[in-house]
RODRENBA-73048 format. One line per field, with one value per residue: chain; z, x, y of N, C-alpha, C, O, CB in turn. Coordinates in Angstrom, 2 decimals. Glycine has a CB too. Example, Ala and Ser with C-alpha at 12.3 -4.5 7.8 and 13.67 -1.06 7.14 Angstrom:
<rs>
ch = (A, A) .
n.pz = (7.80, 7.08) .
n.px = (13.19, 12.85) .
n.py = (-5.69, -2.25) .
ca.pz = (7.80, 7.14) .
ca.px = (12.30, 13.67) .
ca.py = (-4.50, -1.06) .
c.pz = (7.80, 7.87) .
c.px = (13.20, 12.90) .
c.py = (-3.30, 0.03) .
o.pz = (8.46, 8.04) .
o.px = (14.24, 13.41) .
o.py = (-3.32, 1.14) .
cb.pz = (9.05, 5.72) .
cb.px = (11.31, 14.08) .
cb.py = (-4.47, -0.60) .
</rs>
This chain:
<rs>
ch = (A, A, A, A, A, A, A, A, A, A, A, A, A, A, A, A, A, A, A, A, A, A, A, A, A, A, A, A, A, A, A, A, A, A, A, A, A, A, A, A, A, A, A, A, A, A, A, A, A, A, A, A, A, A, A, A, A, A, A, A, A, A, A, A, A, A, A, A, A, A, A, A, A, A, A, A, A, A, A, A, A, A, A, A, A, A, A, A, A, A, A, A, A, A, A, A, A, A, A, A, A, A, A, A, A, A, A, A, A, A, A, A, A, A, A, A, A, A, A, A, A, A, A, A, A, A, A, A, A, A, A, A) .
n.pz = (111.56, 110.91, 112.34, 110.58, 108.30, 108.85, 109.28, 106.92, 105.54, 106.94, 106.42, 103.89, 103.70, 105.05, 103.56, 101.35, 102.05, 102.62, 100.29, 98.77, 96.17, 97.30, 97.94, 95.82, 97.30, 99.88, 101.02, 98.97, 97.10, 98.43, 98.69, 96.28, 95.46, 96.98, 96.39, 93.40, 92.45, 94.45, 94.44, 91.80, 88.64, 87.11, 87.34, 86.70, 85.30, 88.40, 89.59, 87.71, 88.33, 91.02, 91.24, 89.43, 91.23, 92.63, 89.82, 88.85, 88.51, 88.09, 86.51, 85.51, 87.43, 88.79, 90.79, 90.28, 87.76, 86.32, 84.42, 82.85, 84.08, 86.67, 86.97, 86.35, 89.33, 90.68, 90.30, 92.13, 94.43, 97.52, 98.46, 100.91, 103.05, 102.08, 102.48, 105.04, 104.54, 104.22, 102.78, 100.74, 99.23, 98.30, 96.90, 94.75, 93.56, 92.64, 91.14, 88.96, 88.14, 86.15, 84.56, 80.86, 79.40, 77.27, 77.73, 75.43, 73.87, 73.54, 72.94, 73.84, 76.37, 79.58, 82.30, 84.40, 82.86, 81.25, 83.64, 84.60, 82.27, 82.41, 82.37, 83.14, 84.13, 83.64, 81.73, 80.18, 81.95, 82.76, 83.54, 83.14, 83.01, 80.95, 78.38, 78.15) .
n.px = (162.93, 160.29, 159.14, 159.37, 158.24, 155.95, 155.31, 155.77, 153.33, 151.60, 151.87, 151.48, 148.76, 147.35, 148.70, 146.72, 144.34, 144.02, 144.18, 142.13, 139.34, 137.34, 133.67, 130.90, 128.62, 126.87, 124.83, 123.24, 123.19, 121.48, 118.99, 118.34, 117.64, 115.73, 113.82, 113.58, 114.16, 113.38, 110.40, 109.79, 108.26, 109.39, 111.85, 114.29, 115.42, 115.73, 117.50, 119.46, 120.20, 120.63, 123.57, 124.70, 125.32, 127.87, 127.80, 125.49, 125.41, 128.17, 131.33, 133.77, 136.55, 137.78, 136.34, 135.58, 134.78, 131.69, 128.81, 126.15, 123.80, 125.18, 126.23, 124.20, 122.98, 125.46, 125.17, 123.52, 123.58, 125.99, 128.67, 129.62, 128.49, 125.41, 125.37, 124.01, 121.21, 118.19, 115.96, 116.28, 118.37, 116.27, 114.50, 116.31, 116.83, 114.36, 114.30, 115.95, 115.23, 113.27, 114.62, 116.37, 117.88, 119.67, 121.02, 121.22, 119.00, 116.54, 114.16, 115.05, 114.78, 113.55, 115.84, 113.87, 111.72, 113.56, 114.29, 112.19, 111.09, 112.83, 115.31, 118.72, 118.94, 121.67, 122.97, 124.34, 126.52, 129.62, 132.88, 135.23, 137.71, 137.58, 138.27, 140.73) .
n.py = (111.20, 110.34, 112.21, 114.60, 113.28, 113.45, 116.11, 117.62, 116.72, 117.64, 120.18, 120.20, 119.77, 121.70, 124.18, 122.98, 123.42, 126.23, 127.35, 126.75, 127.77, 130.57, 130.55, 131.92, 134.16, 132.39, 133.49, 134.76, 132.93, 130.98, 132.50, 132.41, 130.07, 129.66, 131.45, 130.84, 127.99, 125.96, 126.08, 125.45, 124.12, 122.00, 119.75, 118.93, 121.40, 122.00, 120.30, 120.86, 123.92, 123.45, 121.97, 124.15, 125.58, 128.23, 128.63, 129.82, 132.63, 133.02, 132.85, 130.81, 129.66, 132.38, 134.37, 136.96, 137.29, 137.40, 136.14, 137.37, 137.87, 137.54, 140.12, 142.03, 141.64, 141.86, 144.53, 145.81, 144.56, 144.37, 142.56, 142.20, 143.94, 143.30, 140.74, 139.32, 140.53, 139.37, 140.53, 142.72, 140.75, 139.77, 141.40, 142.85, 140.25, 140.07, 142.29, 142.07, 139.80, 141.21, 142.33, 142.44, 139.37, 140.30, 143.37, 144.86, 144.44, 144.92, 143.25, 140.62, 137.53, 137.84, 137.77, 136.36, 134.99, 133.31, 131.82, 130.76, 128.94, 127.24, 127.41, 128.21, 131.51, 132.98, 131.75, 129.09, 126.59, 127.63, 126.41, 127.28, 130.02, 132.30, 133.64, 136.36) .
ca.pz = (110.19, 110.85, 112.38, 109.20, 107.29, 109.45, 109.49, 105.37, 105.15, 107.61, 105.57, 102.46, 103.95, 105.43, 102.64, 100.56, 102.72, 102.59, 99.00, 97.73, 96.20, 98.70, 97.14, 95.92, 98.96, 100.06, 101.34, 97.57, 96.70, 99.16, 98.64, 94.74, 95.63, 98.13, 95.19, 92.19, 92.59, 95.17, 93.79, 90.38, 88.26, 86.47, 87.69, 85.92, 85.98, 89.44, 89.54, 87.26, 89.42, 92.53, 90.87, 89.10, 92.63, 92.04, 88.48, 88.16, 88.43, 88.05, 85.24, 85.80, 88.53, 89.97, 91.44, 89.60, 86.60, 86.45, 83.38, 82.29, 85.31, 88.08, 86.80, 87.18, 90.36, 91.77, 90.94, 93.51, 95.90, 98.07, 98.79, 102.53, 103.06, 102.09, 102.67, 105.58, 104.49, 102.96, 102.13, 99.91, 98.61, 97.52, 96.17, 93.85, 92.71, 91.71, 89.75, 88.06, 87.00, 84.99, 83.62, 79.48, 79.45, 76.68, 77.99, 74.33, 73.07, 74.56, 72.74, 74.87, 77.41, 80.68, 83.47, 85.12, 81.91, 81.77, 84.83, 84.17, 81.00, 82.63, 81.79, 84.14, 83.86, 83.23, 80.79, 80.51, 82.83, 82.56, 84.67, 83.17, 83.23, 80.07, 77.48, 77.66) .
ca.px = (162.52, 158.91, 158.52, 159.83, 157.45, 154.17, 155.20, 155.55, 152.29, 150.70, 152.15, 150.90, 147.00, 147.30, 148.19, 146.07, 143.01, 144.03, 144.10, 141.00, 138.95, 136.30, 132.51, 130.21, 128.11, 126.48, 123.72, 123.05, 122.72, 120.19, 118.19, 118.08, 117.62, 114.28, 113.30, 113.27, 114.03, 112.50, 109.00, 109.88, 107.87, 110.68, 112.27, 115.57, 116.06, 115.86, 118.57, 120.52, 120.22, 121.81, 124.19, 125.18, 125.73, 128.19, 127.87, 124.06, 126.23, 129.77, 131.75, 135.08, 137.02, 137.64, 134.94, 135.16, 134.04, 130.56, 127.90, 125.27, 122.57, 125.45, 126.60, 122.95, 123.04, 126.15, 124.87, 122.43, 124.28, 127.34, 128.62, 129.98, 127.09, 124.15, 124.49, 122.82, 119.92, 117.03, 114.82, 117.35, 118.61, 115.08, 114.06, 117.52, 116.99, 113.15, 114.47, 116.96, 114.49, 112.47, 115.52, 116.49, 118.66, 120.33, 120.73, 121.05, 118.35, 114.71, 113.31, 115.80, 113.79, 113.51, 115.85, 112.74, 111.62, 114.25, 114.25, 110.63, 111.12, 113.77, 116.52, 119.76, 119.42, 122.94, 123.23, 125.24, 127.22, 131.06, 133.61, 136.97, 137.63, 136.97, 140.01, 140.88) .
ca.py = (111.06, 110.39, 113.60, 115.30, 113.46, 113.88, 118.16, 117.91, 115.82, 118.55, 121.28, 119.93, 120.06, 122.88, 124.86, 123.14, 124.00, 127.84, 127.98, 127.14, 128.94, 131.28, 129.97, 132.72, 134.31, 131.63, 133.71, 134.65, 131.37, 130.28, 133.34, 132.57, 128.88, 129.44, 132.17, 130.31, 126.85, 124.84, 125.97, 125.35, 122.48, 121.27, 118.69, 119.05, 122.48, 122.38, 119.58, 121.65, 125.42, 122.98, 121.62, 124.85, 127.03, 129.62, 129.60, 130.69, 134.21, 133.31, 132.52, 130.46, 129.70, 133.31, 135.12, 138.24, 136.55, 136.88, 136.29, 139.10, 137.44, 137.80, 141.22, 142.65, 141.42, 142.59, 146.34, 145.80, 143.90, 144.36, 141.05, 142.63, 144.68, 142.91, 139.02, 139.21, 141.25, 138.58, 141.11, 143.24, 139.92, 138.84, 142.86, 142.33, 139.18, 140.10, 143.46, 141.48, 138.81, 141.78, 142.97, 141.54, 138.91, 140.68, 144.51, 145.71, 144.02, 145.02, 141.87, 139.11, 137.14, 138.43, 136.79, 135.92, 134.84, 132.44, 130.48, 130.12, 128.28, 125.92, 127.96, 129.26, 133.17, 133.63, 131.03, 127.42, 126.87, 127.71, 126.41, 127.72, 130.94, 133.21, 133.92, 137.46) .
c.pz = (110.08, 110.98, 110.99, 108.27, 107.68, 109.46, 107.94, 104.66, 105.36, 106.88, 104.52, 102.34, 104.23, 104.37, 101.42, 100.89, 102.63, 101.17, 98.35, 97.27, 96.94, 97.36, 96.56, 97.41, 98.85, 100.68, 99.93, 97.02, 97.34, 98.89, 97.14, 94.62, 96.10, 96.98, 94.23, 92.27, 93.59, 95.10, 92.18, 90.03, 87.51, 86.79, 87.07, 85.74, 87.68, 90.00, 88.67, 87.47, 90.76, 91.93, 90.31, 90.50, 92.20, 90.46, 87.85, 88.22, 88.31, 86.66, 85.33, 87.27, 89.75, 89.13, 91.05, 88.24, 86.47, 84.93, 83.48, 83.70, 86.54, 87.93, 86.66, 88.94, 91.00, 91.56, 91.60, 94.54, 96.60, 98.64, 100.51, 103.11, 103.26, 102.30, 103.74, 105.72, 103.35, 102.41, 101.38, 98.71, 97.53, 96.57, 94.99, 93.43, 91.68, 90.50, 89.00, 87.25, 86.03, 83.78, 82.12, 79.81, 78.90, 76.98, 76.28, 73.40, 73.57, 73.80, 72.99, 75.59, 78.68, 81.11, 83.93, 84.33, 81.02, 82.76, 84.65, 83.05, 81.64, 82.49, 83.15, 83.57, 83.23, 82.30, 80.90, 81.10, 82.64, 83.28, 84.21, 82.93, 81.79, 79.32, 77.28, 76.61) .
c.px = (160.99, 158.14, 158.66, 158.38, 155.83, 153.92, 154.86, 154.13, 151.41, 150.71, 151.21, 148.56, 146.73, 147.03, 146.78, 144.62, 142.73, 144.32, 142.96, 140.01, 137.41, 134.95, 132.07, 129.13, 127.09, 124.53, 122.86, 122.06, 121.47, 119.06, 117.61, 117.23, 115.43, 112.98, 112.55, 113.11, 113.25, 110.94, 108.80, 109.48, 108.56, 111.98, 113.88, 116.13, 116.45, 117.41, 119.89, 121.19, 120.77, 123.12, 125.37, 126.16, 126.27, 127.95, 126.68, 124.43, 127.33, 130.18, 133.53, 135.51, 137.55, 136.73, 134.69, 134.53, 132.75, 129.73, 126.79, 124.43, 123.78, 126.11, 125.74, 122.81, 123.98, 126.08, 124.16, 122.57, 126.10, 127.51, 129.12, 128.93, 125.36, 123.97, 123.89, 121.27, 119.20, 116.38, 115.51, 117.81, 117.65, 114.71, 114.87, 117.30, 115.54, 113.28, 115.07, 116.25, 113.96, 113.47, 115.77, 117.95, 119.94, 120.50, 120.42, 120.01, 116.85, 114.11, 113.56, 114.30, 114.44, 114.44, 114.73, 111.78, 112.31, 114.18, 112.51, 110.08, 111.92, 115.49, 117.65, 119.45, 120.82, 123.78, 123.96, 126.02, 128.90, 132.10, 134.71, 136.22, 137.79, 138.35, 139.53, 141.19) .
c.py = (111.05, 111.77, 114.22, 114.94, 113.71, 115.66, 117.94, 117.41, 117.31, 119.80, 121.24, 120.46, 120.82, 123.89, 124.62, 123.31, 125.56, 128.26, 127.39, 127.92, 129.25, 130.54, 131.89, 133.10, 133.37, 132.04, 133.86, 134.03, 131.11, 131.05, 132.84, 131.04, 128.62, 130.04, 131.75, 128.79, 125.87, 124.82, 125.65, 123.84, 121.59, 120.69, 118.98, 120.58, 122.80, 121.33, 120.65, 122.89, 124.53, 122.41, 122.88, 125.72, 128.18, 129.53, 129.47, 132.17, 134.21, 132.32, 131.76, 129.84, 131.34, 133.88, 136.04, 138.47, 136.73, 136.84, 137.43, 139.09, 138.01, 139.82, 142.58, 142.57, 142.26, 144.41, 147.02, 145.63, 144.11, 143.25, 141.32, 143.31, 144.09, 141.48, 138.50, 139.77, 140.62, 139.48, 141.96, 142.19, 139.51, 140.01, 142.76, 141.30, 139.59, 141.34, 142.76, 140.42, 139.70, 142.27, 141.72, 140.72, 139.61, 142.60, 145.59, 145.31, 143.90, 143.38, 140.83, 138.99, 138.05, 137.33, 135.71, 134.60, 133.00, 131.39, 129.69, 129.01, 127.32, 126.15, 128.28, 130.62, 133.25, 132.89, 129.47, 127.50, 126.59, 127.55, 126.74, 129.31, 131.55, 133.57, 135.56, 138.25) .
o.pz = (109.21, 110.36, 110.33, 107.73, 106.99, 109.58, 107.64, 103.49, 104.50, 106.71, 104.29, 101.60, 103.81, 104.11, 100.85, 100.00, 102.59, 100.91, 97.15, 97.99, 97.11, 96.23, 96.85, 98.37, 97.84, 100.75, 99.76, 96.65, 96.67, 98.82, 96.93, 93.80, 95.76, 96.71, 94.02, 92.15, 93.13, 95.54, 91.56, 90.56, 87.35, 86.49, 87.96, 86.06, 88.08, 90.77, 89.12, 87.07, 91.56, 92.80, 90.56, 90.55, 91.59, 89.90, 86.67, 87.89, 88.35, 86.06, 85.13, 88.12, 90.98, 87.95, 91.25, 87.77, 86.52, 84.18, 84.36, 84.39, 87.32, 88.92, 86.76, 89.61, 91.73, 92.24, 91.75, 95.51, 95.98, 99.37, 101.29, 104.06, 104.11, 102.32, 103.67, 106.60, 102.15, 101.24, 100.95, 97.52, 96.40, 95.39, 93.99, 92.31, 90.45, 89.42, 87.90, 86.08, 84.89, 82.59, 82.19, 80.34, 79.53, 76.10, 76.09, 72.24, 73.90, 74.55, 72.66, 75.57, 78.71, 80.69, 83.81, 84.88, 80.51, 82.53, 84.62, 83.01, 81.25, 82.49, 84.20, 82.39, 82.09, 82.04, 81.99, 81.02, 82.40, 83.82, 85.05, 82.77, 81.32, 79.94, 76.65, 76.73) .
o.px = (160.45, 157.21, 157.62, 157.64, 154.86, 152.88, 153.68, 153.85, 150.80, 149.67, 150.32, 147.72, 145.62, 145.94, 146.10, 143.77, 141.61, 144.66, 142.91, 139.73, 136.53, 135.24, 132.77, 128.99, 126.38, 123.51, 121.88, 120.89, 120.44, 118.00, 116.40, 116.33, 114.48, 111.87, 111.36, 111.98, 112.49, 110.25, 107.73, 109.87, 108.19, 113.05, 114.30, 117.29, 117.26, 118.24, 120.98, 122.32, 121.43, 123.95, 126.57, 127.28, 125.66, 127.92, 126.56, 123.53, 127.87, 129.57, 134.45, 134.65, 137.63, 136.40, 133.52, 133.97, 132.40, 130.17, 126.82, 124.37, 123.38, 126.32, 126.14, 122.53, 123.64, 126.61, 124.03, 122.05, 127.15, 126.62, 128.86, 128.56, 124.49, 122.87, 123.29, 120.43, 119.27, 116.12, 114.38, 117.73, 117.88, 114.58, 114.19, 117.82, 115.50, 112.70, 114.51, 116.49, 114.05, 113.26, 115.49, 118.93, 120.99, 119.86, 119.72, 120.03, 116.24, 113.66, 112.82, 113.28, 115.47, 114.28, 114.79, 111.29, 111.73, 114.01, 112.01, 109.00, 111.55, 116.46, 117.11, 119.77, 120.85, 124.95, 123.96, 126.61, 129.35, 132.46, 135.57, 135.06, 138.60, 139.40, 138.57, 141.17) .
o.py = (111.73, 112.30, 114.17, 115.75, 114.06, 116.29, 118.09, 117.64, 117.95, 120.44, 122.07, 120.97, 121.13, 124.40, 125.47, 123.34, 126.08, 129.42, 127.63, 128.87, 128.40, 130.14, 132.87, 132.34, 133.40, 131.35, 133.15, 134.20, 131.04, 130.42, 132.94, 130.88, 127.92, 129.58, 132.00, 128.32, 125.02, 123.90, 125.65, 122.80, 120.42, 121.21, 119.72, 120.83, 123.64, 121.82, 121.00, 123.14, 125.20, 122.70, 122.79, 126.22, 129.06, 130.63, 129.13, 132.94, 135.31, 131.43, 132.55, 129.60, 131.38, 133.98, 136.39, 139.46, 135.55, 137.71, 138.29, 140.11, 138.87, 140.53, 143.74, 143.56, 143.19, 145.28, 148.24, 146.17, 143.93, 142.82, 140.40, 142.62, 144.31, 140.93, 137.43, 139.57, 140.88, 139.20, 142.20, 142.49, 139.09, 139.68, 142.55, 141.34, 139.50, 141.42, 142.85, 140.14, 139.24, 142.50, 140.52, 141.26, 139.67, 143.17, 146.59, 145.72, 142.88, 142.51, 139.90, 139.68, 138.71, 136.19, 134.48, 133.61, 132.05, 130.19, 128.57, 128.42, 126.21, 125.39, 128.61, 130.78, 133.73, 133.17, 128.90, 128.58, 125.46, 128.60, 126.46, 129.71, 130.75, 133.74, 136.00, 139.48) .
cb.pz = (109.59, 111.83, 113.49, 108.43, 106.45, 111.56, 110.03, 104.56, 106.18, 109.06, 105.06, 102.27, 104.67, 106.05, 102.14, 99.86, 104.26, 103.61, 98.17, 97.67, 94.84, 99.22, 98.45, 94.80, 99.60, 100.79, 102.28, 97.05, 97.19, 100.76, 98.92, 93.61, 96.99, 100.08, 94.60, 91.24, 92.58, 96.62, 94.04, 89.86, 87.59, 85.80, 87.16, 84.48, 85.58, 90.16, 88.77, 86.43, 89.81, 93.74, 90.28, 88.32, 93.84, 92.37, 87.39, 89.16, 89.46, 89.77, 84.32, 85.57, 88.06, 90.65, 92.67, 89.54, 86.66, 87.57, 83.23, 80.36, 85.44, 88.73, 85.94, 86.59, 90.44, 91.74, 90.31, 93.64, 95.57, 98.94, 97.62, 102.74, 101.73, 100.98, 102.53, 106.30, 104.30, 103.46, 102.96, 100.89, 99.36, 98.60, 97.07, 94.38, 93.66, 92.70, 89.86, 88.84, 87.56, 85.54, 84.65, 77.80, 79.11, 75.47, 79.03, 73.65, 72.67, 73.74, 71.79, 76.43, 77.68, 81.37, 84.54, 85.33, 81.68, 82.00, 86.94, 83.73, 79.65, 81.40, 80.86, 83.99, 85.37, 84.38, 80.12, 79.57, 83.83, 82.23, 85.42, 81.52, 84.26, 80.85, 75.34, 78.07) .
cb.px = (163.10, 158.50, 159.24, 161.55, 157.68, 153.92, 157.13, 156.77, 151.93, 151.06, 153.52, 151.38, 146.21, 148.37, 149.28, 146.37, 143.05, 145.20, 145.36, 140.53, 139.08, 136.39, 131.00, 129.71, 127.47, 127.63, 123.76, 123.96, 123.76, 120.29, 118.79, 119.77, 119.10, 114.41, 114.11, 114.26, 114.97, 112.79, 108.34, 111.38, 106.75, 111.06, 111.31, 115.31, 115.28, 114.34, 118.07, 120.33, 118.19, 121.12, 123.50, 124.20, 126.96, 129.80, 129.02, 122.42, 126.22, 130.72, 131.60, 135.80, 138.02, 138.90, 134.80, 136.19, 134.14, 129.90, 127.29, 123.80, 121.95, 126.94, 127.23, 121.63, 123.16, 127.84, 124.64, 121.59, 124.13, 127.66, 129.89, 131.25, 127.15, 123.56, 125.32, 123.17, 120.08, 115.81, 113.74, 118.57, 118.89, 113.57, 114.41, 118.75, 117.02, 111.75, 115.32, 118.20, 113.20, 111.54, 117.14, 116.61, 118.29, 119.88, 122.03, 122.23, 118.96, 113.07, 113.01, 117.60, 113.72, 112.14, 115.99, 111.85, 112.13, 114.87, 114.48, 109.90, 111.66, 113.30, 116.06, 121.66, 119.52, 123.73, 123.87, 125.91, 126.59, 131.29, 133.65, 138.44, 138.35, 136.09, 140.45, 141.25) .
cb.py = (109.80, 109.54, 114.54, 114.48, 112.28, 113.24, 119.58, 117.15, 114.17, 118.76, 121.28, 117.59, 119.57, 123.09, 124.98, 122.34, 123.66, 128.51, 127.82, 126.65, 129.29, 134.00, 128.78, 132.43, 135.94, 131.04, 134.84, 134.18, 130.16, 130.16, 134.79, 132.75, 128.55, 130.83, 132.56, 130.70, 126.71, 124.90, 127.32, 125.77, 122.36, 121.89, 117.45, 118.42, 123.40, 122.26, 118.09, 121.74, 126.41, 121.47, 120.79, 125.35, 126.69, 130.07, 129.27, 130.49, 135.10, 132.72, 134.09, 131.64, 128.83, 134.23, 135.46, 138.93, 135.22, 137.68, 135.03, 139.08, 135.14, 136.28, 140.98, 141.81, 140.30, 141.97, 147.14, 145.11, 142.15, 145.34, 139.92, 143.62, 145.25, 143.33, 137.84, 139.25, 142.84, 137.55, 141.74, 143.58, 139.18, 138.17, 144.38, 142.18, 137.53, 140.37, 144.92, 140.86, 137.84, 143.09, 143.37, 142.67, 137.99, 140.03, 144.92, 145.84, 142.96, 147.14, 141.55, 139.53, 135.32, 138.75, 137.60, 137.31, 136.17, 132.94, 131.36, 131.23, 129.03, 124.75, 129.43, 128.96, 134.10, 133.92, 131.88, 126.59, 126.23, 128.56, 125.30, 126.89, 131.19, 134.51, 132.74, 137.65) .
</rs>
């Protein structure tokens, strides 16, 4: 009987270790992190860009989700491809800062523009996932 319940326990962790969900690339992150934030004079944005992680580009719980900031991004980046290449990572993040927040609207702020002010690029941060 014990056995039984030490396998169903083990079961239970098991799976629930193999289903959560994968992060955003973590290299990404750090790149965006070294980038923008840890030189940044604002105290509270910078609390609020660690705190955010994946979703200074993601939007929800899955990953395909992303807001306007991570969807500039990923047309630069291959998440298999490029997360070990810093200097790609960093080239992509700096085009994407010049780019308009708003693509249809030349007079949005810049990304760049954005974080500079105190802002997330890709806007408030959203943890459910988006009603289709």
């Amino acid at each position: 009987m014990t056995n039984r319940v030490l396998i169903a326990v083990a079961s239970i962790v098991f799976v629930s270790v193999l289903s959560t969900r994968a992060p955003a690339i973590i290299q990404f992150h750090k790149e965006f992190v070294a980038t923008y934030v840890d030189k940044h004079e604002n105290k509270e944005f910078v609390k609020t860009a660690k705190e955010a992680r994946c979703y200074i580009c993601h939007v929800g719980k899955k990953r395909t989700n992303r807001n306007e900031y991570g969807k500039q991004l990923s047309e630069l980046l291959d998440k298999t491809k490029d997360k070990a290449n810093k200097k790609k990572i960093h080239e992509a993040l700096t085009k994407v800062a010049q780019m308009h927040s708003d693509p249809k609207d030349e007079k949005s702020p810049t990304f760049g523009d954005l974080i500079q002010s105190g802002k997330l690029p890709g806007g408030e941060v959203q943890k459910e996932d988006p009603k289709e």
